[in-house]
N, C-alpha and C positions, 0 to 999 in steps of 0.2 A: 654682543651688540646687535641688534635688531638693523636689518635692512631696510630704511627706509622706500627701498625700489620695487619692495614685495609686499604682497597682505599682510598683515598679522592679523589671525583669525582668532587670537585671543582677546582681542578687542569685544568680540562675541562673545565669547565663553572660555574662560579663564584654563579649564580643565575639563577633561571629559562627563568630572562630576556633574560638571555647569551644567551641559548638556543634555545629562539624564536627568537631573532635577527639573527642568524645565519641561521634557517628556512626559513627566508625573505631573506637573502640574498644568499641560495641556489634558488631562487626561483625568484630571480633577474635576477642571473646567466647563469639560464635556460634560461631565455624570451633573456636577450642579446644571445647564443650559438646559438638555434635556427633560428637567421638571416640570418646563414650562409649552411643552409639548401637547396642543390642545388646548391649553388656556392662556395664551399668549395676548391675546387680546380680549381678553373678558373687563379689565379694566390696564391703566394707564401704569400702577407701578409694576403690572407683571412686565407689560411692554418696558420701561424706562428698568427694571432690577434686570431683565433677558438680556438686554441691549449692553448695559453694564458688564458682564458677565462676559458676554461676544465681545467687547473692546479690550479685555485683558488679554482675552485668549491669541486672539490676533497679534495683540503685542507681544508674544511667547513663542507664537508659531512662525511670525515674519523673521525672528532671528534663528527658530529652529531651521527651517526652511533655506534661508537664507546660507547659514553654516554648511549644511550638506552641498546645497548645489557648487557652492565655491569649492571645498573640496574638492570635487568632483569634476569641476571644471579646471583646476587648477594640474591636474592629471589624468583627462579621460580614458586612461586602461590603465589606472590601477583599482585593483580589486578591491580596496577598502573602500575605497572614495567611491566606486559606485554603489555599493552593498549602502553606503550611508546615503547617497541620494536616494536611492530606493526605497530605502524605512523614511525620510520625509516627504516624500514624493506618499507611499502608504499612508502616512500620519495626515496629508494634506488632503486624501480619498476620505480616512475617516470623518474629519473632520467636517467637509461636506456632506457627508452622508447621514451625521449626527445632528446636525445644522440646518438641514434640509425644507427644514416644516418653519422656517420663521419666514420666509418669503410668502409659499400661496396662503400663509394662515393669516400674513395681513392683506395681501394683495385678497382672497374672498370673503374678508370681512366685512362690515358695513362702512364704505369710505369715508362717509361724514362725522362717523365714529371713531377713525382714527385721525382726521382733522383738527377734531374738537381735542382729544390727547395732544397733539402737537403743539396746541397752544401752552401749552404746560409749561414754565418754564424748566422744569427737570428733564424734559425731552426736546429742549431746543437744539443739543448737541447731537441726537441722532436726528434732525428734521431733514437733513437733506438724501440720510441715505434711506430711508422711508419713506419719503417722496417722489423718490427716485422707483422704489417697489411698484408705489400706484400708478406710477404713470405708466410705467412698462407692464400691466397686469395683465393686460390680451396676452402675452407672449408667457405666461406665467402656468404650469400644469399642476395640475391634483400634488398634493404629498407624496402621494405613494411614486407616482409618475417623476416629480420632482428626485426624492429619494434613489428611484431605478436608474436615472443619468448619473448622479451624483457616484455611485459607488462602480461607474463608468468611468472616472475620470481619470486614474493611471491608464487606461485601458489608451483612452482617445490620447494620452500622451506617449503612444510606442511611438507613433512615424517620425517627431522630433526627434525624440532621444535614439531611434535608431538610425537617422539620419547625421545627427551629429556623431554619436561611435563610427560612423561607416568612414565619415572622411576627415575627423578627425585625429582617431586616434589609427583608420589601420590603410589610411591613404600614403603614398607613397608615391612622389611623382617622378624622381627620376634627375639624374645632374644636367647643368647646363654646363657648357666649355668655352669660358671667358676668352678677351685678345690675348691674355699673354698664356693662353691655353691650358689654366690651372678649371679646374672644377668645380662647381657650387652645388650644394644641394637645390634643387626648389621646395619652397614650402607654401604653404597660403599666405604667410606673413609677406613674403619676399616677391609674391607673385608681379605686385603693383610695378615694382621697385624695376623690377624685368621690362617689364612694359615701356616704364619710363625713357630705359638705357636707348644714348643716339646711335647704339649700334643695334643697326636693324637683324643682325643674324642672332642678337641675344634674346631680342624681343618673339623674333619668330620661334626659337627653340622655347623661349616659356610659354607662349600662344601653344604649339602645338604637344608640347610633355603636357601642360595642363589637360588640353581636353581631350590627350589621348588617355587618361586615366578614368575620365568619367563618359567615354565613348565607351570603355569596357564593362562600367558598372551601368550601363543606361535605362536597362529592362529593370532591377533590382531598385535603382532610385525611382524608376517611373513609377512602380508601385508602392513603392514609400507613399512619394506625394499623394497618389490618387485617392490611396486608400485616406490619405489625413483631409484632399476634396472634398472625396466622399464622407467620411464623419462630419465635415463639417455645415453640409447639403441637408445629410438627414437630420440633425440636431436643428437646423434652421426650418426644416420642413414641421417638424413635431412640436416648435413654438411659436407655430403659427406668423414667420416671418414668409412675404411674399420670395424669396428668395436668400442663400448665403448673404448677398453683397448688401442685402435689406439690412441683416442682423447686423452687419458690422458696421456700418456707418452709422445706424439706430447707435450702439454703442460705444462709437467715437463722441456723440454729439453732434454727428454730422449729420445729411441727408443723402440720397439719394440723387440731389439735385446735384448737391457739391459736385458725387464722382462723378457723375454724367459729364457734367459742364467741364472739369479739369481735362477729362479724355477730348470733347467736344475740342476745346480750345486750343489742345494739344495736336490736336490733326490739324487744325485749320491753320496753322503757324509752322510746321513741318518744314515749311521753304526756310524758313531761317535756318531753321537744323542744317538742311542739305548745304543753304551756303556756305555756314559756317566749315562745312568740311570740307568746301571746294577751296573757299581760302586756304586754309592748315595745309592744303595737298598744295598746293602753289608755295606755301609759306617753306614748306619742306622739303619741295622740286621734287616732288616724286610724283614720275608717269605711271606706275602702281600706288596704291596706296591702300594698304589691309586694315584690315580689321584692328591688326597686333600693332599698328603704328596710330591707334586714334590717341594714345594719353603721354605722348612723345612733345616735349614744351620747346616749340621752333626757336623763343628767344631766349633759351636756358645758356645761362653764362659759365658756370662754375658746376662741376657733379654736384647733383642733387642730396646732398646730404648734409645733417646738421648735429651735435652730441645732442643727449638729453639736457644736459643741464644749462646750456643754448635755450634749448626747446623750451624749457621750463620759464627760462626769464622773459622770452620772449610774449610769454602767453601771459605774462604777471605782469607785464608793461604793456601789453594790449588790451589789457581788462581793468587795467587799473583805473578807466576811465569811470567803474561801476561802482566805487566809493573805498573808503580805508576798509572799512565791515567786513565788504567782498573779497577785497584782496588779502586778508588777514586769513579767511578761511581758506585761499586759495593754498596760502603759503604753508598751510594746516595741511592740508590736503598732501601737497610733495613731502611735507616731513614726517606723517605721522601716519604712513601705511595705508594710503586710501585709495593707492594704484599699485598695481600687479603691472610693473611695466615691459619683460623683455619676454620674447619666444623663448619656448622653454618645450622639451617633448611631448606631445600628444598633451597640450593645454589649448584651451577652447578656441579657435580661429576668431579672427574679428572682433569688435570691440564693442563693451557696455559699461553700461553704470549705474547699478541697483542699490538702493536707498533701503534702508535696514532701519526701521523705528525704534528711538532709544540710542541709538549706536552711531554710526555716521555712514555714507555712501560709501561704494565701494566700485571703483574703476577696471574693469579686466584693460589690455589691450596690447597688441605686440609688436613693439617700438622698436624700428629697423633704421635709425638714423635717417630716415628721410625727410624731408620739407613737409611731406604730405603728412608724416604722423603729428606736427604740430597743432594742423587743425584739427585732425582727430583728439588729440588732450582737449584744444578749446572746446571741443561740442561734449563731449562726454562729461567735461568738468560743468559744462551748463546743463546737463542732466543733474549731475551732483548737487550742484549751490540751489537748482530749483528742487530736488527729495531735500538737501539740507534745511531749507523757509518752511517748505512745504508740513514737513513733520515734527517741526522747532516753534511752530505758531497755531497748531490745529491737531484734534485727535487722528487716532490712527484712522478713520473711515474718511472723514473729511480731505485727509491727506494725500488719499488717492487721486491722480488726476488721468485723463484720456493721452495717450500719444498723441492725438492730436492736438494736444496743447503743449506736451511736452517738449515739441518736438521747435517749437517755438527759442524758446530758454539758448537749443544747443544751436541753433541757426542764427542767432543773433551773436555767441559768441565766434559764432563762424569768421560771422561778416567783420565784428569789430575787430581780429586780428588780419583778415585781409588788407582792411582800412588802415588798421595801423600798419603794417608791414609797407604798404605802398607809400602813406604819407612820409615814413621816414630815410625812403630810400632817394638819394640822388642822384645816380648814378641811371642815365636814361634807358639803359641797354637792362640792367639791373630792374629798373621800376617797370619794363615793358614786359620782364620775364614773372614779376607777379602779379601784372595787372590780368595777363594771359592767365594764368594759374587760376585768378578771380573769376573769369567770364569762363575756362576749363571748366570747374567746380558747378559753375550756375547752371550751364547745358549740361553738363553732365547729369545735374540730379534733376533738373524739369525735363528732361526729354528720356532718359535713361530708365530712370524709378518710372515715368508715367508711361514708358512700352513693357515696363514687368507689372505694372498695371494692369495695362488692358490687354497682357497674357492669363494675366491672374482672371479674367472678367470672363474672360473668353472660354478659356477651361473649366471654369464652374459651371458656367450657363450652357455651357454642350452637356455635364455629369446629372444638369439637373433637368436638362431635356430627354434623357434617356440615352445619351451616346455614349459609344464604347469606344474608351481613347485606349492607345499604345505609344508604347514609346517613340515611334515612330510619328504619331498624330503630333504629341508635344513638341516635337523636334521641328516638324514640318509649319507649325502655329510659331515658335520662337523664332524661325529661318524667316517666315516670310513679314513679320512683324520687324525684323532686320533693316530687313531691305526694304521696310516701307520708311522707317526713321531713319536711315541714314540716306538714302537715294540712291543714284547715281555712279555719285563722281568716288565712291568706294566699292572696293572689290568684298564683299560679303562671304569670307571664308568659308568654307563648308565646315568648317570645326564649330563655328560659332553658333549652331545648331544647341552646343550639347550645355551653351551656358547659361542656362534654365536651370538647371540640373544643382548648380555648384548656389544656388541664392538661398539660404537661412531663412530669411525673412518668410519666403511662400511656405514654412510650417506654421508661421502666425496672418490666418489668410487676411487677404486686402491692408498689408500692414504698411507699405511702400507707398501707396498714394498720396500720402500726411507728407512722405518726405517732400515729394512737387509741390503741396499745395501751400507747406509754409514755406518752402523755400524759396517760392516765388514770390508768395507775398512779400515777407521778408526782405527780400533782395530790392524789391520797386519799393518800400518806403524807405529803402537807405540812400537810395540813387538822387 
């Protein structure tokens, strides 16, 4: 009998056969796409039969792809499971590198000429991502140019993936020693959960085992990041983008204005931050007050822990507000393998939720009976139901959407189970300990995500001025970015230096600022 609390990857692919067959016929794919190499745009059915062709392939590759990585993630040091992210991670090199020529062959063709194609009704389904070619075409290089990044691309993916093996699969932090003096391992899963505890000497021993671990690795991760920086400087440089932080807001559908102004906004509002911590430090009588005691909940009533299957109704009764449809798929979702729910060894820290065309979402994340992993199911499962609409109602191109829309879907289930958790509590002492949890959550992600921001801003814009950072420089850039968002009335640990260091997200650069800017929005139209 099948675990509904874990993936089943056969949902994907039945058997290994699946999976080769599907190899071959990516690779089919290819040899037919490539005929049209050169003459892509000579008239409207090479364009609409190319495009045809590219929407299969994609739909063959998204589950090959997809398959390996889960794998892969499901046990980061075993050997098969990397060897198989590896051949799709290659297959995903080919495949751009074969693919190559259908962007600058539209983007330098005569635009009025592929206009006039568009109106076609047989290319109304590829119009947007075509569109989307023209508009971006300054930032678009020669073929051959194009082609020379593309068979770059496993290349520019070592600093993630050796970022994730490093402290994933071979980090080791070390025991904490509970009141009644028994032992715990720490993990990343469990870290939070340390933080939480009202006993201040459990919090300070996970504060300091953590970042004595990555105080050790700090030279080795410093060059992880810079170097994935720096690729990402020059690849910005060479398409003609005024800057990284240009490209990436260009392809959020953002601007330029957006992040300015979120930083802008964020400095000038800073006093709230500070008092909000002046309060918590009164609220919790402490004439100290660390680093390690900011995620400690002053009106927590009862241990912060909940089972899953708690967790589960609780999130199906605070979303039930989104219609029977919603909730029906929700209920799909806990019983029919679409979350990987519990830590498990050397399986991927932190939590997502990738959308697999054809097949259904698929949830990583590592459920430690806490209060806090609740709202983690609700955002991730609003990942899921938005990939579920998303490629249930539109082809595989169209079904792509930016994080910064996505990110929308998972912050409004945020709120609605905050909202429901509060309205249905009586109990004053109780409703005070989530309404705090509520406004926790809100500063923590506008003020927290928007100082890994403008770490992120700062470090690019020095790599791309000509400076030579060290470990050190990053450490000293995160220390003092500390002490400008918290203030004061907090003691600024010197450990707190090294956790730059431990954030995923800065391999996907400027990828944190989406999280402030909808969650703010977000949270002011619920108020």
């Amino acid at each position: 009998m099948k675990n509904a609390e874990e993936w089943d990857l056969t949902d994907i692919f039945k058997t290994e056969k699946d999976y080769e067959t599907c190899k071959n016929n990516i690779e089919n794919k290819l040899s037919e796409i490539t005929k049209f190499e050169g003459i892509l745009c000579e008239n409207s059915d090479n364009l609409y039969n190319c495009y045809s062709i590219y929407e299969e392939l994609l739909k063959q590759f998204e589950k090959l792809y997809s398959y390996g990585m889960f794998k892969y993630h499901l046990n980061m040091a075993n050997q098969e499971g990397i060897k198989k992210f590896k051949e799709v991670e290659e297959i995903s090199t080919k495949i751009s590198t074969k693919t190559s020529f259908i962007i600058p062959e539209i983007s330098y063709a005569d635009e009025n000429k592929i206009k006039e194609f568009l109106k076609e009704e047989k290319l109304e389904k590829y119009k947007r991502e075509i569109t989307e070619i023209l508009e971006k075409s300054k930032h678009i290089l020669t073929k051959q140019e194009e082609s020379i990044l593309a068979n770059y691309q496993e290349i520019f993916s070592a600093p993630e993936n050796i970022f994730d093996i490093l402290t994933n699969a071979e980090f080791t932090f070390g025991k904490i020693k509970l009141e009644d003096g028994k032992e715990e391992l720490i993990t990343d899963a469990t870290y939070t959960n340390y933080l939480k505890d009202k006993n201040v000497n459990i919090r300070k021993q996970a504060f300091l085992l953590m970042y004595k671990k990555y105080s050790e690795f700090i030279n080795t991760i410093s060059e992880i990041y810079l170097s994935n920086v720096k690729k990402t400087c020059i690849t910005s440089k060479l398409r003609n983008y005024s800057s990284s932080l240009e490209k990436a807001v260009i392809n959020d559908d953002a601007t330029l204005k957006v992040y300015n102004a979120l930083m802008q906004g964020v400095n000038e509002s800073l006093k709230f931050n500070h008092k909000f911590i002046s309060l918590k430090k009164k609220l919790l009588k402490k004439e100290d007050f660390h680093m390690y005691d900011l995620y400690v909940n002053p009106f927590e009533v009862e241990k912060d822990e909940i089972t899953y299957d708690d967790a589960k109704n609780e999130v199906l009764e605070a979303l039930e507000i989104l219609g029977d449809e919603y909730t029906k798929k929700l209920q799909e979702a806990f019983s029919h393998n679409w979350i990987d729910v519990y830590e498990k060894p050397n399986k991927r820290s932190g939590a997502y939720s990738s959308g697999v065309y054809g097949v259904h979402p698929f949830v990583l994340m590592s459920f430690t009976n806490s209060k806090r992993d609740v709202s983690t199911i609700a955002h991730e499962l609003g990942h899921s139901m938005h990939s579920y609409y998303s490629n249930s109602n539109q082809n595989i191109l169209d079904a792509n959407y930016t994080i910064m829309c996505a990110e929308v879907a998972s912050t409004v289930n945020e709120i609605l189970l905050s909202s429901y958790l509060a309205n249905k509590e009586k109990d004053p002492t109780k409703k005070a300990e989530i309404i705090y949890e509520l406004l926790e959550m809100i500063r923590a992600t506008f003020y927290r995500q928007s100082m890994f921001a403008e770490f992120e801003k700062e470090v690019h814009e020095k790599i791309e001025n000509g400076t030579i950072l060290s470990s050190e420089d990053l450490n000293k850039i995160y220390y003092e970015l500390n002490q400008k968002y918290f203030g004061n009335e907090i003691i600024i640990d010197k450990e707190i230096q090294y956790e730059w260091a431990r954030i995923p997200h800065f391999y996907t650069d400027f990828y944190v600022y989406k999280y402030a800017t909808r969650h703010f929005l977000c949270n002011m139209y619920s108020i």
